[in-house]
C-alpha positions in Angstrom: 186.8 -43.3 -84.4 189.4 -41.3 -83.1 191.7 -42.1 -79.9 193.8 -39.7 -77.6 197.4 -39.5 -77.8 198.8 -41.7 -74.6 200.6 -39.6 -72.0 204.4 -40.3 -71.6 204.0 -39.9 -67.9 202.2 -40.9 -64.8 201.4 -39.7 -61.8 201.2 -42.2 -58.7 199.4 -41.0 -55.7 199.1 -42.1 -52.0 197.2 -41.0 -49.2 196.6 -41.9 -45.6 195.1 -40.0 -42.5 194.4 -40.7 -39.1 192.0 -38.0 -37.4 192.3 -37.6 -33.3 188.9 -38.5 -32.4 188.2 -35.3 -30.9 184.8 -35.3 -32.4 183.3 -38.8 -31.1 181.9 -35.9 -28.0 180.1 -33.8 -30.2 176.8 -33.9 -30.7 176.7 -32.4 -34.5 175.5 -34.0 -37.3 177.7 -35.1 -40.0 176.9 -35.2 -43.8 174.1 -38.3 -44.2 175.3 -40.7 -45.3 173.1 -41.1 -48.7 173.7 -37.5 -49.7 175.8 -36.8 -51.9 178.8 -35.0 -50.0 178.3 -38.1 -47.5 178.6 -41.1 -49.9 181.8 -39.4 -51.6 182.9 -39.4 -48.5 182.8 -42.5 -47.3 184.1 -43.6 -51.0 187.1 -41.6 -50.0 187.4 -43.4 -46.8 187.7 -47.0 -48.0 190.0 -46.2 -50.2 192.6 -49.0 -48.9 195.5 -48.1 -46.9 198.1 -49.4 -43.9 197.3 -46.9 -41.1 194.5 -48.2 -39.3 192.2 -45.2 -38.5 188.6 -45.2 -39.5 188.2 -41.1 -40.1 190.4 -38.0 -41.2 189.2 -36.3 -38.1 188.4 -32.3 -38.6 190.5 -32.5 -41.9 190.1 -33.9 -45.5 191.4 -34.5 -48.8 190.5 -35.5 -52.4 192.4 -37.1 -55.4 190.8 -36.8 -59.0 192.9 -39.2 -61.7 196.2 -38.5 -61.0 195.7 -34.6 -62.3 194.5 -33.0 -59.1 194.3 -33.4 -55.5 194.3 -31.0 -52.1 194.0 -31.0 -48.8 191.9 -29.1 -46.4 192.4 -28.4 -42.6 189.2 -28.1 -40.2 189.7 -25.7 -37.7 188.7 -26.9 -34.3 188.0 -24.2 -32.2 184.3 -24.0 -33.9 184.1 -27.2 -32.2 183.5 -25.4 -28.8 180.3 -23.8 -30.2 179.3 -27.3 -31.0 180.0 -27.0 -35.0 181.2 -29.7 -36.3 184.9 -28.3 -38.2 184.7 -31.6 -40.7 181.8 -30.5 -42.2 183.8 -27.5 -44.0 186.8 -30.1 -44.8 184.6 -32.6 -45.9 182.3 -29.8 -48.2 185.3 -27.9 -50.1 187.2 -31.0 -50.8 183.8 -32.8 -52.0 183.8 -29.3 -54.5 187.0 -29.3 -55.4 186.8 -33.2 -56.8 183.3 -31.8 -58.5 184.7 -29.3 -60.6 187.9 -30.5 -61.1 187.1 -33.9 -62.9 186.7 -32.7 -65.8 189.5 -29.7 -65.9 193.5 -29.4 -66.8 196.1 -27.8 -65.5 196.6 -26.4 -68.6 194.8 -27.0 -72.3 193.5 -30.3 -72.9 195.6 -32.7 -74.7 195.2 -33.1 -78.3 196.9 -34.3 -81.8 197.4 -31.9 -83.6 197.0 -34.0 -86.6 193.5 -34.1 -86.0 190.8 -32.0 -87.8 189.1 -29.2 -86.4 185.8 -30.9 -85.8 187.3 -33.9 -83.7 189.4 -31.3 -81.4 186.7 -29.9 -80.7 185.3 -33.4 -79.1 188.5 -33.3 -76.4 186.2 -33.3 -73.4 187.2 -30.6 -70.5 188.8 -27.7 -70.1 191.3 -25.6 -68.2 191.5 -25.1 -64.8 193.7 -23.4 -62.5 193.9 -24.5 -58.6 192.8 -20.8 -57.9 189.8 -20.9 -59.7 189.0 -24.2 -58.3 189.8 -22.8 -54.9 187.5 -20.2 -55.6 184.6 -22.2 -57.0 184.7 -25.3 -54.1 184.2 -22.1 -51.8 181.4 -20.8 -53.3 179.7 -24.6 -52.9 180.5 -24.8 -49.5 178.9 -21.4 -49.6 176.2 -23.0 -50.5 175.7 -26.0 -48.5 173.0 -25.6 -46.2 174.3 -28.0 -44.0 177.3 -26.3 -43.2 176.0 -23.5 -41.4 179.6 -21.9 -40.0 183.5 -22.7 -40.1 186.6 -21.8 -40.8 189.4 -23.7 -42.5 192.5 -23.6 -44.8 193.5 -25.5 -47.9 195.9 -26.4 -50.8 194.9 -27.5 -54.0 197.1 -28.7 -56.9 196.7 -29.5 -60.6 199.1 -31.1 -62.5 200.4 -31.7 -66.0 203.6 -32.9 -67.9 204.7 -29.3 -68.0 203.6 -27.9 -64.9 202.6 -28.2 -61.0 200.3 -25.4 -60.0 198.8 -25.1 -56.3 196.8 -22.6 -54.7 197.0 -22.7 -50.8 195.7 -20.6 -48.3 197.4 -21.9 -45.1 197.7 -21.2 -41.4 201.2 -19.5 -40.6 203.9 -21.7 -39.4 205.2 -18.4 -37.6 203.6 -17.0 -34.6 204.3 -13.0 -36.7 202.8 -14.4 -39.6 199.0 -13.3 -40.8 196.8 -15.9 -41.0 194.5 -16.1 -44.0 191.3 -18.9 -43.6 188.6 -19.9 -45.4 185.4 -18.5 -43.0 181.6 -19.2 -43.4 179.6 -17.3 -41.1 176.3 -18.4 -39.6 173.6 -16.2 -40.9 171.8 -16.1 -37.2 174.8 -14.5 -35.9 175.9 -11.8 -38.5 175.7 -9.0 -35.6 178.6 -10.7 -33.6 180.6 -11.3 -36.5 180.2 -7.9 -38.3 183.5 -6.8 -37.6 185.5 -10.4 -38.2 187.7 -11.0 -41.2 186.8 -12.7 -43.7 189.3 -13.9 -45.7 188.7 -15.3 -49.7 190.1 -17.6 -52.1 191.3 -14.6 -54.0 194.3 -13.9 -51.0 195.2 -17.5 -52.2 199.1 -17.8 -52.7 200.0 -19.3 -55.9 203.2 -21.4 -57.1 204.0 -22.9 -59.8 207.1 -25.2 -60.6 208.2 -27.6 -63.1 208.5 -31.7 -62.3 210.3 -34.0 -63.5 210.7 -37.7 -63.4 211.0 -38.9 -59.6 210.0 -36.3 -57.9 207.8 -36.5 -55.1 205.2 -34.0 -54.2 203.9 -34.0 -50.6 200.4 -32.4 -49.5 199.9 -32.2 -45.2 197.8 -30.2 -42.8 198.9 -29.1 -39.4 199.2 -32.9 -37.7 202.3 -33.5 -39.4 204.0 -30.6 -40.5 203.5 -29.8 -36.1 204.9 -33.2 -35.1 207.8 -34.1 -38.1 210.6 -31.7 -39.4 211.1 -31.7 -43.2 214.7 -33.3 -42.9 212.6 -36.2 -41.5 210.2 -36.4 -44.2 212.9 -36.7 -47.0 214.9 -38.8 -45.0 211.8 -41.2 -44.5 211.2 -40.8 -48.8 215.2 -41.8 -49.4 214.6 -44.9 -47.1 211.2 -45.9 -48.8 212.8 -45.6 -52.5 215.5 -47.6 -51.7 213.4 -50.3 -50.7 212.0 -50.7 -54.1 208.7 -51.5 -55.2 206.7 -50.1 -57.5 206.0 -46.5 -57.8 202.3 -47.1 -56.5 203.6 -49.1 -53.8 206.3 -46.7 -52.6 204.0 -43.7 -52.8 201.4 -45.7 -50.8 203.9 -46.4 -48.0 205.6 -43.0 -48.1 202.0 -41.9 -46.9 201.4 -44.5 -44.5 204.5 -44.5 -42.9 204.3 -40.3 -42.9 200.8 -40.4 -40.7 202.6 -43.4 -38.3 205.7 -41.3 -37.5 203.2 -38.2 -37.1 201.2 -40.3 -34.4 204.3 -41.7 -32.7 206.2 -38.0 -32.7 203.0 -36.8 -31.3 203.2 -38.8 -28.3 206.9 -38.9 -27.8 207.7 -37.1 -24.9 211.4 -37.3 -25.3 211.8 -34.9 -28.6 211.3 -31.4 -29.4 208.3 -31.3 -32.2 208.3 -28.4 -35.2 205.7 -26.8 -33.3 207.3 -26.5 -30.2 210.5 -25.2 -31.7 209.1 -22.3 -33.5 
C-alpha cells in the first residue's frame, strides 16, 4: 500500500448566483432533468448558499475539488429566436467539470521516493485550462440538445505553483473585438454563412503565481456591469476582518458579491461600471 504525499495547501472556494428570471417566458426546453447534463445541474444548484435565488439564469459555473473551476456567460439575445442561452452555459460548464476531474494544472503529484511501478498508479494527468476550453466546446458541439448559442467563458486550474486560466470574454470597451463561443443551428447554415465564428484557440491565456491569502475572483457580466473593482476588494478587506474560517469567509465574499450586484442593479442613485465606460 502506498499513500500520496498530503498537500501543504488548500484551496477554499465559494460560489453564489442569482439569475434575472428572464427565461420564466420562454417556451424552450431545458436539459431533463434525469439526463446527465440535467442532474449535474441541479447538483450544482443545491449546493448551499445565502443568496436566495433558485437559478443562475442564462449563465453557469462549475467547481471540481478545489483544482479547477470557470464560469460561463449565456448570451441573451438568442433568447429572441426562442433559444434558450442556458443551455450553452449549462453544456460547456457540465464538460468542463467532465474532463477536468481527473486532470492537473500541471504534473500529478508524486514522491519521488517511490518506485517506478507505483508512479505510474498516480491517477490523472495534465491539463491546461485551454485544452479544457477547447475540449468542453467540442462536447457542447456535440450535444444535440443545444441546437444554437453563443457565449463566453473563463476557466481556471490551479496548483501550488501556479494559476492558469483561459478566458474568452466579452469586451469591457465599446472599441474592443469581441470573441464568443458560437454554435450554429445546422437548419440555418445559409443565413449564417458569412458570421464569425470564433474558437477556443483565440482563448487568452494568463498565468500567475499564488500565494497564501490570496483571493481569486471568477464573474460574468451581472457584476462586473453593476460593481467597480475598488468595491469588490473593499467588500474582501471587510469580510476578512470579520474572521471566520477560510470556507466561511470565501462563502460570504460570494454571497455578499451577488447581493451588492442585485442592489447596485436597482440603485438609481449611482453611476454603474457599465454606464461609465
Amino acid at each position: 500500500m502506498f499513500s500520496a504525499p498530503l498537500r501543504p495547501y488548500k484551496f477554499h472556494i465559494g460560489a453564489s448566483w442569482a439569475g434575472k428570471n428572464m427565461l420564466q417566458s420562454l417556451k424552450a426546453p431545458s436539459f431533463p432533468s434525469r439526463s446527465d447534463i440535467g442532474m449535474w445541474r441541479d447538483h450544482t444548484l443545491s449546493r448551499a448558499k445565502a443568496v436566495n435565488s433558485v437559478s443562475a439564469g442564462q449563465d453557469f459555473l462549475f467547481m471540481q475539488s478545489g483544482i479547477a473551476f470557470g464560469v460561463a456567460d449565456g448570451v441573451g439575445g438568442w433568447a429572441e429566436s426562442g433559444v434558450d442561452p442556458s443551455l450553452f452555459s449549462q453544456a460547456l460548464m457540465f464538460h468542463a467539470h467532465r474532463y477536468s476531474r481527473n486532470a492537473w494544472a500541471g504534473e500529478p503529484e508524486i514522491d519521488p521516493t517511490l518506485d517506478y511501478e507505483e508512479r505510474e498508479e498516480i491517477e490523472g494527468w495534465e491539463m491546461t485550462p485551454y485544452e479544457c476550453l477547447d475540449l468542453a466546446y467540442g462536447g457542447v458541439l456535440r450535444e444535440k440538445f443545444v441546437q444554437a448559442a453563443l457565449g463566453t467563458a473563463a476557466l481556471s486550474l490551479s496548483d501550488l505553483t501556479r494559476y492558469s486560466i483561459a478566458n474568452v470574454l466579452k469586451p469591457t470597451s465599446s472599441t474592443a473585438q469581441s470573441s464568443q463561443l458560437t454554435k450554429l443551428p445546422t437548419s440555418s447554415l445559409r443565413r449564417f454563412s458569412r458570421a464569425c465564428v470564433d474558437s477556443p484557440s483565440e482563448a487568452e491565456t494568463y498565468r500567475v503565481k499564488l500565494g497564501d491569502g490570496d483571493i481569486v475572483i471568477a464573474y460574468t457580466d451581472g457584476l462586473a456591469d453593476n460593481v467597480f473593482a475598488s468595491e469588490m476588494v473593499q467588500l474582501c478587506a471587510l469580510i476578512a476582518r470579520r474572521g471566520g474560517t477560510e470556507d466561511e469567509q470565501v462563502q460570504m465574499i460570494a454571497d455578499r458579491l451577488v447581493d451588492c450586484a442585485r442592489l447596485c442593479m436597482n440603485s438609481t442613485m449611482r453611476v454603474s461600471p457599465f454606464e461609465s465606460v
